[in-house]
C-alpha positions in Angstrom: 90.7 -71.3 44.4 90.7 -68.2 46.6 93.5 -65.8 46.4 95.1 -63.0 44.9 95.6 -64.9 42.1 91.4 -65.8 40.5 91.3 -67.7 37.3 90.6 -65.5 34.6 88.3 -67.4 33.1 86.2 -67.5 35.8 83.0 -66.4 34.9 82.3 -64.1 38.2 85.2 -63.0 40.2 85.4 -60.7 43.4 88.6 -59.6 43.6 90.3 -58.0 46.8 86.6 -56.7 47.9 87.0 -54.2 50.7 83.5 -53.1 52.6 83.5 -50.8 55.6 79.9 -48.8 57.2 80.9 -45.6 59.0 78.6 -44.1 61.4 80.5 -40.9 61.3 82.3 -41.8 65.0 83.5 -44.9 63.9 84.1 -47.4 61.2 83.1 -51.0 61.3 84.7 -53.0 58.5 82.2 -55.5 57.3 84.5 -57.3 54.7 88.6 -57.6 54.2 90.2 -58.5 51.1 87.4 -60.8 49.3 88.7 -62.4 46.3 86.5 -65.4 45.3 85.6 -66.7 41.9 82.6 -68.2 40.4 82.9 -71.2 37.6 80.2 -71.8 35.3 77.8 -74.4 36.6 78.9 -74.9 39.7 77.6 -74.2 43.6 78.9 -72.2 46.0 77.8 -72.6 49.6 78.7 -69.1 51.7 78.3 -70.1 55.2 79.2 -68.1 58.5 78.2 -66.6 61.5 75.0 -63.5 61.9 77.2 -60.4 60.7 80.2 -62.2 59.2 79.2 -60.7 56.2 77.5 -63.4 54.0 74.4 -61.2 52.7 76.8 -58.0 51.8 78.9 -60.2 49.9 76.4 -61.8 48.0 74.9 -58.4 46.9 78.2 -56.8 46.1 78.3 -59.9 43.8 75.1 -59.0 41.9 75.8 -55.5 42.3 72.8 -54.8 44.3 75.8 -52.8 47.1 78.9 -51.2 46.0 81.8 -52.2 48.6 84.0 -49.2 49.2 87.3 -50.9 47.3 87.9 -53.5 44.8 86.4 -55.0 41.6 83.3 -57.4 40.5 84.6 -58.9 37.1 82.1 -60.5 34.6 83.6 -61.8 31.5 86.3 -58.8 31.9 84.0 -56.6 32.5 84.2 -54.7 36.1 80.4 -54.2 37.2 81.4 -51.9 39.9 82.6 -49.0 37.4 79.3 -49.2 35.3 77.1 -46.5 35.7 74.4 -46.8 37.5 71.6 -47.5 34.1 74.2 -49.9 32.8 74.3 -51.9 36.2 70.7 -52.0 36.2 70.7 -53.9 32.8 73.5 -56.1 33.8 71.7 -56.7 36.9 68.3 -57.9 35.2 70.4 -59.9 32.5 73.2 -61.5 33.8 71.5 -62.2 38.1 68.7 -64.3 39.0 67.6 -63.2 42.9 66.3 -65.3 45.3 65.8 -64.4 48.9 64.7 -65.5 52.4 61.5 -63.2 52.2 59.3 -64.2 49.0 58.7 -60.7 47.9 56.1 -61.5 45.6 53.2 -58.8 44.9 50.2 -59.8 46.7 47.3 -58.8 43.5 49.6 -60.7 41.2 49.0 -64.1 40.2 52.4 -66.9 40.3 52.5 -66.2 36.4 52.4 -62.5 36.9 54.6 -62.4 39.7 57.1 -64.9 37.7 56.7 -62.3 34.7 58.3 -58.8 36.9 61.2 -58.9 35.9 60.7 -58.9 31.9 58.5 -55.5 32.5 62.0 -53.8 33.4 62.4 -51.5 30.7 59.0 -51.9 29.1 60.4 -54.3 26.7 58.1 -56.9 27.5 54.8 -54.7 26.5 56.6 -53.5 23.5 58.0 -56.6 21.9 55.1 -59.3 21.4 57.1 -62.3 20.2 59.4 -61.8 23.1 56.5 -61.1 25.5 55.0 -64.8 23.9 58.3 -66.6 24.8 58.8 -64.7 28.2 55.0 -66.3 29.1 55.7 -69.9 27.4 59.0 -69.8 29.4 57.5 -68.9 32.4 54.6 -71.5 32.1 57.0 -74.1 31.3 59.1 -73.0 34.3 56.1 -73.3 36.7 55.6 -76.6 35.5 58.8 -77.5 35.7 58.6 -77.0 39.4 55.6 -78.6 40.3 53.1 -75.2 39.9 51.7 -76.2 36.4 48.0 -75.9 38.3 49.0 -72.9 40.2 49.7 -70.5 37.4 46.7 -68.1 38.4 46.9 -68.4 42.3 47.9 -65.6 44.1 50.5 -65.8 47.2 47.8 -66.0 49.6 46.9 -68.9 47.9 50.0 -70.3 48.0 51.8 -72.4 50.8 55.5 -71.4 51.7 57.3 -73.9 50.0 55.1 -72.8 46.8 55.6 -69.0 47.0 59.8 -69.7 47.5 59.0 -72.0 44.0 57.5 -69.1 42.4 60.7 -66.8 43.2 62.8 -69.1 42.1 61.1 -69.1 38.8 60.9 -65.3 38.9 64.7 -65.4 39.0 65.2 -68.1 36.4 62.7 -66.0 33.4 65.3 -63.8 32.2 67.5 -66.8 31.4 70.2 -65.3 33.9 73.9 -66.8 34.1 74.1 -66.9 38.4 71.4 -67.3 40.3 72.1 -65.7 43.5 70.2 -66.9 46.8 69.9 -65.7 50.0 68.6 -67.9 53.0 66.7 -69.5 49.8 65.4 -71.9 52.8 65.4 -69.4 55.8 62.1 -68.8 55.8 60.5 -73.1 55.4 60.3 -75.7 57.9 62.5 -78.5 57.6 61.0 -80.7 54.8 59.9 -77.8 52.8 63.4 -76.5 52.8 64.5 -79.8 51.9 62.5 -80.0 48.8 63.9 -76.2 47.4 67.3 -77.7 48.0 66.6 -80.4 45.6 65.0 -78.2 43.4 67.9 -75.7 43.2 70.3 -78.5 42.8 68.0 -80.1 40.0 68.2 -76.8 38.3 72.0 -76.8 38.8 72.2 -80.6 37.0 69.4 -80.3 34.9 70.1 -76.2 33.4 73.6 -76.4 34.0 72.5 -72.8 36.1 75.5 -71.6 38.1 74.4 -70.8 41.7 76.0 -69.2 44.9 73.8 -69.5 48.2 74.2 -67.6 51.1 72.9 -69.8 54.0 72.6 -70.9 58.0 71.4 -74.1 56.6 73.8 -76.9 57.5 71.8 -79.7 55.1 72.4 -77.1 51.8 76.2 -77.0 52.9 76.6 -80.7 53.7 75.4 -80.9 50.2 77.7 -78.6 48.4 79.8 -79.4 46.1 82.4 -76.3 47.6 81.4 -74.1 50.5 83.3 -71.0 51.2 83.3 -70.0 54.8 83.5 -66.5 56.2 84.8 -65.5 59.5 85.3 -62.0 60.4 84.9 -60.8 57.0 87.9 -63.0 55.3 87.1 -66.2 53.2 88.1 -69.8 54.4 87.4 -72.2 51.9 
């Protein structure tokens, strides 16, 4: 459902989002009155044209952008009124990211790359049973994706398909509630990006892992169980 009037017990809802850029001359108003919710373990499909405002909703969503009105709610709690250290722990906890671009460190192995976002905070080096289950999760990821024999390959060594695999992982390691992908298959050539599809939606079946995707890929929206369209900043659905 998308109107003024979100289910409460949604488990992510954008409610009357509001996003505007202002060079100082002028303002260009990105997005309009958002209000979209997010129900635990399902898929949303955001599709629409180059600067319809896809990619800023999806990081207002996980807080990675602040739009200039309205509210991110997570289990009642309004993300956009956090400060900014308390975002950043929401943000590692609650968000898996996934993007177009890999960016996965170059000296790092897959396991090491997988492992980033459990060094946020320095808990990882400080807690050694958690650092243990962090690494056997991450292993038992990798294999789960096909990369059991990849663990200590760096990117270089990795095709596309399997550097995209090892950022899906990356996201997945912190056990997060949404995983949140943009252009997850921008970046692959047809049948690559047909087997992350598969994957995600495996994840989605198999994890029960709530997803929203961001894409220009007609295959991932055919595919969808809902897709949300946007057209000059407003939501069709």
């Amino acid at each position: 459902m998308v109107d003024g009037n979100v289910a409460n017990n949604s488990l992510l809802r954008a409610i009357d989002i509001y996003k505007e850029y202002s060079n100082g001359e002028r303002t260009l108003p990105v997005l309009q009155r958002i209000n979209l919710s997010v129900e635990k373990g399902e898929i949303v499909v955001i599709v629409g044209a180059s600067g319809a405002g896809k990619s800023t909703l999806l990081h207002i969503l996980g807080i990675l952008d602040t739009p200039t009105s309205g509210s991110v709610v997570y289990k009642g709690i309004n993300l956009i009124t956090l400060n900014t250290k308390k975002q950043a722990e929401m943000r590692n906890r609650i968000f898996g990211f996934v993007f177009q671009f890999y960016h996965l460190l170059p000296d790092f192995t897959a396991l090491e790359n997988v492992l980033l976002p459990t060094l946020i905070g320095g808990g990882y080096l400080k807690r050694k049973a958690e650092n243990e289950d962090y690494t056997r999760r991450a292993i038992s990821l990798l294999e789960r994706v096909g990369l059991g024999d990849r663990l200590t390959h760096k990117p270089s060594q990795l095709s596309g398909g399997e550097r995209q695999r090892v950022a899906i992982v990356r996201a997945l390691v912190n056990n997060p509630e949404l995983l949140l992908c943009d252009e997850p298959t921008g970046n692959l050539d047809t049948k690559t990006g047909h087997e992350i599809r598969e994957l995600i939606w495996d994840l989605n079946k198999t994890l029960n892992q709530t997803v929203v995707i961001v894409t220009h890929d007609e295959e991932i929206a055919r595919h969808a169980g809902r897709v949300v369209r946007i057209v000059d900043g407003c939501i069709l659905e």
